[in-house]
PASEBA-1860 file (N, C-alpha, C; in nm, 3 decimals):
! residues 169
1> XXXXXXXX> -10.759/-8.759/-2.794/-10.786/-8.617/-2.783/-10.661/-8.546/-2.732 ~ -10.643/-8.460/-2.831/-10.514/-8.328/-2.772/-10.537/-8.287/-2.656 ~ -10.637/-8.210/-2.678/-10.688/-8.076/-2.610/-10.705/-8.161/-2.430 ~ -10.675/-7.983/-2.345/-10.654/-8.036/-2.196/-10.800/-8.086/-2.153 ~ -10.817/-8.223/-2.037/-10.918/-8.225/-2.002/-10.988/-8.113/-1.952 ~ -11.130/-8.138/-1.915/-11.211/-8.025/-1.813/-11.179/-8.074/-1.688 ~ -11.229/-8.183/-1.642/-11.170/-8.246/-1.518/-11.075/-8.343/-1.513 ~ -10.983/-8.306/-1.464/-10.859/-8.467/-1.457/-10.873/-8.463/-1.286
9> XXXXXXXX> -10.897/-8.589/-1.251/-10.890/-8.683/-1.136/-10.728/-8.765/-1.118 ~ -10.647/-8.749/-1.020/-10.524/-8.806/-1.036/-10.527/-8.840/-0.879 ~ -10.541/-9.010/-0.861/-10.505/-9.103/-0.749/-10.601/-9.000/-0.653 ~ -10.710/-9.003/-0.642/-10.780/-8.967/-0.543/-10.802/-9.068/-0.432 ~ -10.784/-9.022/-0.305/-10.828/-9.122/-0.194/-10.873/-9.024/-0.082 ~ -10.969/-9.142/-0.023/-11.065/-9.064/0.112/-11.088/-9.213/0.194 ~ -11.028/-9.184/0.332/-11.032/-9.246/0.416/-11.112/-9.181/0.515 ~ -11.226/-9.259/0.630/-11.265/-9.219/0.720/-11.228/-9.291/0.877
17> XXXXXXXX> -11.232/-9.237/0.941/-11.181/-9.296/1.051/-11.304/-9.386/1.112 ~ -11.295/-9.519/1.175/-11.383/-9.611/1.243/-11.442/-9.591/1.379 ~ -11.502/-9.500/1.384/-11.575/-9.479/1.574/-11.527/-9.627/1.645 ~ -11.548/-9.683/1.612/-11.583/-9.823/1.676/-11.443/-9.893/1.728 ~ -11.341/-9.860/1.630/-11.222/-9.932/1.625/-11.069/-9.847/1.611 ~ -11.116/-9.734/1.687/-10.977/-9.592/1.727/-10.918/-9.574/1.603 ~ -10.811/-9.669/1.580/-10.678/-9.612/1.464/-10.730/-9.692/1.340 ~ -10.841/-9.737/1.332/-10.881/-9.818/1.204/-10.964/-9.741/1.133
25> XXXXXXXX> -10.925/-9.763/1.012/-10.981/-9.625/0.902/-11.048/-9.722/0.787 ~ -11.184/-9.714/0.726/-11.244/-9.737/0.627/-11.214/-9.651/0.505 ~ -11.165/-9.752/0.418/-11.179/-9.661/0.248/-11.274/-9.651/0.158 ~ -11.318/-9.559/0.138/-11.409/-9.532/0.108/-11.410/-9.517/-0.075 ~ -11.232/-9.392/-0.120/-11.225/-9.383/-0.206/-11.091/-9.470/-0.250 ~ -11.023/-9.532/-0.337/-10.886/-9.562/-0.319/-10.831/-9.586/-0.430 ~ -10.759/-9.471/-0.495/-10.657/-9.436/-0.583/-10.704/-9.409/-0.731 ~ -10.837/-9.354/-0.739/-10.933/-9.302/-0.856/-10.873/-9.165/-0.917
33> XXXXXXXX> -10.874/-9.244/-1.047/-10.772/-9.149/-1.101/-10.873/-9.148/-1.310 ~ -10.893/-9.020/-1.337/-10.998/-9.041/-1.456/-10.978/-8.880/-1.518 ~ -11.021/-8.867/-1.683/-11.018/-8.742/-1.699/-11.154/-8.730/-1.786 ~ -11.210/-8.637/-1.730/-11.343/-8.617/-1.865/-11.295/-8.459/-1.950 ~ -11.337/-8.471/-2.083/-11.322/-8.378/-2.189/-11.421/-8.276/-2.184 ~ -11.428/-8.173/-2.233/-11.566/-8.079/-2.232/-11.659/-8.171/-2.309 ~ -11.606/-8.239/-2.426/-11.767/-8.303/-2.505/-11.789/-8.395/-2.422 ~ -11.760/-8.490/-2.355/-11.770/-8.579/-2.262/-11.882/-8.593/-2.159
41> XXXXXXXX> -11.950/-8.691/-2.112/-12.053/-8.741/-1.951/-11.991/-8.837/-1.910 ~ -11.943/-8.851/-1.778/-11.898/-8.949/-1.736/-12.036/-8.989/-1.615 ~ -12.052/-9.142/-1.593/-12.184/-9.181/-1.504/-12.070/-9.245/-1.425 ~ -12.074/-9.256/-1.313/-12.035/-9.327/-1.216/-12.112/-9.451/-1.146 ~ -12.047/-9.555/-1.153/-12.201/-9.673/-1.180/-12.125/-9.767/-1.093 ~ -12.151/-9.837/-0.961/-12.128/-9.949/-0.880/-12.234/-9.975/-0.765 ~ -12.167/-10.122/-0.679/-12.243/-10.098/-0.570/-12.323/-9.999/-0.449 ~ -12.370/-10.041/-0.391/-12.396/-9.925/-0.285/-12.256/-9.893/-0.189
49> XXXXXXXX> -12.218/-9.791/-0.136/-12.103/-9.772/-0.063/-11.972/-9.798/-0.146 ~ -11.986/-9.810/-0.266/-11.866/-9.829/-0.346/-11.792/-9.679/-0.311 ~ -11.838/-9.555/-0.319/-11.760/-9.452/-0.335/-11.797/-9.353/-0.407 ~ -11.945/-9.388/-0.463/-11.960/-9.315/-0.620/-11.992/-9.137/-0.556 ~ -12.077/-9.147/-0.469/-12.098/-8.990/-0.364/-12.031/-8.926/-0.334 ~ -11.908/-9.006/-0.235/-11.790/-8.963/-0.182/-11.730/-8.953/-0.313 ~ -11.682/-8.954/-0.454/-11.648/-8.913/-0.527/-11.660/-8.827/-0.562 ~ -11.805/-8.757/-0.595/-11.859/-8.690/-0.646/-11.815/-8.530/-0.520
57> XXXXXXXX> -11.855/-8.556/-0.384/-11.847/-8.474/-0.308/-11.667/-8.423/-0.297 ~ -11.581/-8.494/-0.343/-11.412/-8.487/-0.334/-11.420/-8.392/-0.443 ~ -11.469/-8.431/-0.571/-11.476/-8.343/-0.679/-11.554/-8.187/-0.670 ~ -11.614/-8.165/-0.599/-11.676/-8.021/-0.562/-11.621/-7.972/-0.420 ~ -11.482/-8.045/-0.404/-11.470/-7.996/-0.289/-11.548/-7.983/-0.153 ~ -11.667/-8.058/-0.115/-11.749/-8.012/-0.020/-11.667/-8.100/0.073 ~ -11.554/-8.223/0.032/-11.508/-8.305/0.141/-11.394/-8.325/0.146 ~ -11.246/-8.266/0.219/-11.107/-8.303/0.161/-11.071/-8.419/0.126
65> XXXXXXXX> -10.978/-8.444/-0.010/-10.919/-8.538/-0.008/-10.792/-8.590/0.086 ~ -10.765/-8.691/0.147/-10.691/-8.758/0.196/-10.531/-8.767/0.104 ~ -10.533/-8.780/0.015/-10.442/-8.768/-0.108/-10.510/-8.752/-0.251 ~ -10.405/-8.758/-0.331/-10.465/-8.707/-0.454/-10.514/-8.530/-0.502 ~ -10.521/-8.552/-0.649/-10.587/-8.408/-0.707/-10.682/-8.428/-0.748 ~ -10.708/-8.315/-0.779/-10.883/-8.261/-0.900/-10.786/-8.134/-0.976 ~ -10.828/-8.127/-1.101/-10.791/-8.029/-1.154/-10.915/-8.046/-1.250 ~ -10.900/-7.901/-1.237/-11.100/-7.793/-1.327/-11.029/-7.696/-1.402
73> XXXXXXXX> -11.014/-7.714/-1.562/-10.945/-7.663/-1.661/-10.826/-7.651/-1.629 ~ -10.750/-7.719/-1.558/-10.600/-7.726/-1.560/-10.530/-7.678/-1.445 ~ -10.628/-7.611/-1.311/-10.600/-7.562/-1.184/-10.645/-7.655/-1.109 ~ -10.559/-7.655/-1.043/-10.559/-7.783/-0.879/-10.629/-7.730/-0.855 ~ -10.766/-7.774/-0.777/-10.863/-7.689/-0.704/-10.864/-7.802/-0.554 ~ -10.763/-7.919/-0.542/-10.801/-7.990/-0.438/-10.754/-7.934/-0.284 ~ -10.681/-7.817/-0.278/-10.655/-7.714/-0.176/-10.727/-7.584/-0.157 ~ -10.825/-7.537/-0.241/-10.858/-7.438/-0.238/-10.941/-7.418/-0.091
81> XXXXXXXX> -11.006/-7.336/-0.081/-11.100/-7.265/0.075/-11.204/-7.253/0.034 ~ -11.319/-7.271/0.092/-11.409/-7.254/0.040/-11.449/-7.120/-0.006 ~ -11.403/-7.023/0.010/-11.420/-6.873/-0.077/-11.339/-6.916/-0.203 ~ -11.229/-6.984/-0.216/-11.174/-6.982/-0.299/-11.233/-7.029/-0.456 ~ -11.307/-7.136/-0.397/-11.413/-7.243/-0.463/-11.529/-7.222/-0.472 ~ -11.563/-7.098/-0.443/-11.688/-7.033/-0.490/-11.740/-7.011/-0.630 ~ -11.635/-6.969/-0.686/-11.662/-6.942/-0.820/-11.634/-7.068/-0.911 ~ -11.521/-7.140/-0.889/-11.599/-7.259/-0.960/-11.711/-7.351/-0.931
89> XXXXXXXX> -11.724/-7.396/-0.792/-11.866/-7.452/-0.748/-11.991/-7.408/-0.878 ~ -11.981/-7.257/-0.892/-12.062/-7.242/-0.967/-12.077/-7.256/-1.114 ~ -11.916/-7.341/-1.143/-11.975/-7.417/-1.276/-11.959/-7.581/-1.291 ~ -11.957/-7.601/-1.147/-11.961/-7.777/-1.146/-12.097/-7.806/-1.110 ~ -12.102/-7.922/-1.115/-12.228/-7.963/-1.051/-12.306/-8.094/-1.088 ~ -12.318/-8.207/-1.003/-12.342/-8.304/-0.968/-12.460/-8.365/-0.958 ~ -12.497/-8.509/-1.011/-12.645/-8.504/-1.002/-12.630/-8.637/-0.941 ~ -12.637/-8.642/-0.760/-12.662/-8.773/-0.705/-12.781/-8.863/-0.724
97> XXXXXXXX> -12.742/-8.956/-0.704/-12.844/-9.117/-0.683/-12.937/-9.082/-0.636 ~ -12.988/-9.059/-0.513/-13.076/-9.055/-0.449/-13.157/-8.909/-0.445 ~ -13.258/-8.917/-0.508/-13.336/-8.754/-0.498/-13.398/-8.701/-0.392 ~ -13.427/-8.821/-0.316/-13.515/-8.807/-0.198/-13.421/-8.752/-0.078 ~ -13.270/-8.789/-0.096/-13.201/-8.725/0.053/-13.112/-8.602/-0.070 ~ -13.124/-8.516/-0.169/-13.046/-8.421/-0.235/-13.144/-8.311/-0.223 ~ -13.306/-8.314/-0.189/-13.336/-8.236/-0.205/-13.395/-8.240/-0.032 ~ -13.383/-8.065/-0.009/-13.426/-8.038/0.135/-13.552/-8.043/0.115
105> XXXXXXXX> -13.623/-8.146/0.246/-13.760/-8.112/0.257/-13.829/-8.002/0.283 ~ -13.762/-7.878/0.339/-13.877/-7.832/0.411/-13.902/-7.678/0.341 ~ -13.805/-7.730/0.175/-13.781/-7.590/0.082/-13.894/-7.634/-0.029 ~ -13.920/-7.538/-0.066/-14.036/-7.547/-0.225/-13.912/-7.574/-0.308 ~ -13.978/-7.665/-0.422/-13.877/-7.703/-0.573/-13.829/-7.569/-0.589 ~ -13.891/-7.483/-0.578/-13.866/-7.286/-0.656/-13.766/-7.261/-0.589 ~ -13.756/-7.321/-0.452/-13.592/-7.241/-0.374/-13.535/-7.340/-0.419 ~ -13.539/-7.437/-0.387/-13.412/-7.559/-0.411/-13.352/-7.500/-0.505
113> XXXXXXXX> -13.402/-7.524/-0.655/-13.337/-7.479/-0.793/-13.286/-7.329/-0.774 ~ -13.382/-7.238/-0.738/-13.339/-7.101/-0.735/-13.198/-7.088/-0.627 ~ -13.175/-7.194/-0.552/-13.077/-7.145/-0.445/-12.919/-7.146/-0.516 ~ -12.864/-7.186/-0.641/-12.735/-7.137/-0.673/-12.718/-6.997/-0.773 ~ -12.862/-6.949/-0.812/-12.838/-6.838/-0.872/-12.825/-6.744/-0.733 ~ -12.934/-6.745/-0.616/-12.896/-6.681/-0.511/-12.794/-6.676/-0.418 ~ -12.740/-6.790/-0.383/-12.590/-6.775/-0.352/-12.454/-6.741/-0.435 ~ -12.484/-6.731/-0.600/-12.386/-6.688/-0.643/-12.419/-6.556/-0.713
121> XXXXXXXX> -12.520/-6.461/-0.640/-12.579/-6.321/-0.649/-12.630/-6.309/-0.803 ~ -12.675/-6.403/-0.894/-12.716/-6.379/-1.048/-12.849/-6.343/-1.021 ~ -12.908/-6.323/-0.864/-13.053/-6.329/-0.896/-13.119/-6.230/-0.728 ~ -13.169/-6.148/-0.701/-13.164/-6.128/-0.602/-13.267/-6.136/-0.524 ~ -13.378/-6.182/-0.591/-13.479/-6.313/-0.503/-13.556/-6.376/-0.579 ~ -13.648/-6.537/-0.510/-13.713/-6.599/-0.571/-13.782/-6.539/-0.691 ~ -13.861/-6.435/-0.659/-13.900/-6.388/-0.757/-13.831/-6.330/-0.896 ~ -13.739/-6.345/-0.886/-13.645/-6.244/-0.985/-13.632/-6.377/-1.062
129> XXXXXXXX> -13.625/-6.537/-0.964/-13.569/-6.656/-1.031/-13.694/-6.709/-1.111 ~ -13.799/-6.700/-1.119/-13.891/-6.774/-1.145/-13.909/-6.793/-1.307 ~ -13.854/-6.671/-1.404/-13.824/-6.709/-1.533/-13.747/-6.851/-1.572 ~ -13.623/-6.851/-1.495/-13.519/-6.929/-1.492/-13.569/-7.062/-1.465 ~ -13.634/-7.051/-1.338/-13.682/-7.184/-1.324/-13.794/-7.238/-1.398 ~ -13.875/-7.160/-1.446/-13.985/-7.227/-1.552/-13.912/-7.297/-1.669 ~ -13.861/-7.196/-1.732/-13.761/-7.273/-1.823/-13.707/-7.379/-1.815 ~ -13.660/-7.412/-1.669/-13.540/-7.538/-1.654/-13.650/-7.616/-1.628
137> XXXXXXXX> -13.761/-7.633/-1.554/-13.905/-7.704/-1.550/-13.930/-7.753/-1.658 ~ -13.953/-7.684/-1.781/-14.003/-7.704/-1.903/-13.910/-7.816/-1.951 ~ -13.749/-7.791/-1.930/-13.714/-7.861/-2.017/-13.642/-7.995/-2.011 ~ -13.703/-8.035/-1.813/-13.678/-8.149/-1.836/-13.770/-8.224/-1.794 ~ -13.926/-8.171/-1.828/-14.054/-8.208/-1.871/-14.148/-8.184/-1.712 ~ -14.152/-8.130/-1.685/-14.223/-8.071/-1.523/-14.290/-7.946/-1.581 ~ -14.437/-7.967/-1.552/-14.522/-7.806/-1.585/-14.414/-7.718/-1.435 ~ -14.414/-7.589/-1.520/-14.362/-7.491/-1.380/-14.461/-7.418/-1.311
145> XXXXXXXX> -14.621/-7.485/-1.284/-14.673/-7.461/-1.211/-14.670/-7.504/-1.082 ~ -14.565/-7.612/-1.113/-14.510/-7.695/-0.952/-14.427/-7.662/-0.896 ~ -14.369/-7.550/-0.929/-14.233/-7.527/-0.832/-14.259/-7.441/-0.710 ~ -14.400/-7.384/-0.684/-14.397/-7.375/-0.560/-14.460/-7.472/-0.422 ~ -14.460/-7.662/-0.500/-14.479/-7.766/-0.446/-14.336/-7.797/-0.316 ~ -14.381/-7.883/-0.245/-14.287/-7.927/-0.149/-14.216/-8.055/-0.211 ~ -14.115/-8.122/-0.180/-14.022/-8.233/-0.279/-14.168/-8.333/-0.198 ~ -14.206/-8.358/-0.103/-14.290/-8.504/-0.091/-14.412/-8.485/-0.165
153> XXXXXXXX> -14.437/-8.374/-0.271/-14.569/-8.391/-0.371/-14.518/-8.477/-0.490 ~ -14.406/-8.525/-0.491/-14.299/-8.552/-0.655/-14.288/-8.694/-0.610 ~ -14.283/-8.767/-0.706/-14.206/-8.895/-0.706/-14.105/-8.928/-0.755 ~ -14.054/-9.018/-0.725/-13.901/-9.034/-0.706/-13.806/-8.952/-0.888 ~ -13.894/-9.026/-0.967/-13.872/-8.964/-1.096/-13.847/-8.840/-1.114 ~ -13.987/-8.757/-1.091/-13.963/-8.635/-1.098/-13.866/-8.572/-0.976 ~ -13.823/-8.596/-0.901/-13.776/-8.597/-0.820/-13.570/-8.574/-0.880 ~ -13.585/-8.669/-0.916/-13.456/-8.659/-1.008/-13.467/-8.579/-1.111
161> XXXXXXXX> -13.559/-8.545/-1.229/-13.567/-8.481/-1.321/-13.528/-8.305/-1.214 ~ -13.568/-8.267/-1.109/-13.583/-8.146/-1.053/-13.419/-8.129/-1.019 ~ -13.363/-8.250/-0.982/-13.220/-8.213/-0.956/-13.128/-8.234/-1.071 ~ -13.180/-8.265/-1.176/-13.115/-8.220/-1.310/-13.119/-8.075/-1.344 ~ -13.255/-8.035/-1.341/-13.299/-7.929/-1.346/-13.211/-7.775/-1.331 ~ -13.165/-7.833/-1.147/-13.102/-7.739/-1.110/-12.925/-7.783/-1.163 ~ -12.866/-7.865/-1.185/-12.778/-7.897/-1.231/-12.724/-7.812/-1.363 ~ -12.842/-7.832/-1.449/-12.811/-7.796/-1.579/-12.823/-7.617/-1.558
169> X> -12.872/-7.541/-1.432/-12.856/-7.413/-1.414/-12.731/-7.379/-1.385
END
């Protein structure tokens, strides 16, 4: 392929420091380097604690990298501020392993999903979202009579299907 990636990954690393052991640092990420295309899915697939989260979180910026880039259509975004990264945040987006710790307990499915149209002002309350979210319900097979359920009415399945849901918003 010619054409520039969507995401290029170049030598990413994330080290954390060891409570236990002062100047001793665990790696977490070490020297991940990958590009995905717009037609492209990339799955990230290993052990537990391999890195695949902490990857994912380096790539949206929610965690600095230690070294290394991210570039999102061809702009370094691995320095940006978080104002800076506002507006792309809102066209990345990640669908972790675990559904049971991605989604807040103590929110209805209707906010969870509704909460990136409301933080990135497309919507100016639940109610305004509830078209949006029926739709995204529908279409990755959830009646949208459940979205004003709590995440412990869902099982693990649907559970994941809901954070696709909001993904694909």
């Amino acid at each position: 392929m010619s054409e520039r990636p969507l995401i290029e990954v170049c030598n990413l690393v994330r080290k954390y420091k060891n409570r236990t052991f002062g100047n001793h640092y665990t790696t977490a990420v070490n020297d991940v380097s990958f590009s995905i295309h717009s037609s492209e899915t990339l799955g990230l697939v290993g052990e537990s604690g391999s890195g695949k989260s902490t990857t994912g979180r380096l790539l949206l910026g929610l965690e600095p990298a230690d070294e290394g880039r991210v570039f999102f259509e061809g702009t370094d975004i691995t320095s940006l501020s978080s104002r800076e990264m506002k507006p792309w945040r809102r066209r990345m987006q990640v669908i972790f392993q675990d559904p049971y710790t991605a989604i807040n307990p103590r929110k209805t499915i209707q906010h969870f999903i509704a909460e990136p149209l409301l933080v990135h002002g497309l919507v100016r309350s639940l109610r305004e979202a509830e078209d949006h979210i029926s739709t995204l319900l529908r279409q990755v097979g959830l009646d949208p009579s459940l979205m004003t359920r709590s995440p412990h009415e869902f099982s693990g399945g649907q559970r994941q299907r809901i954070c696709i849901a909001r993904a694909l918003l």
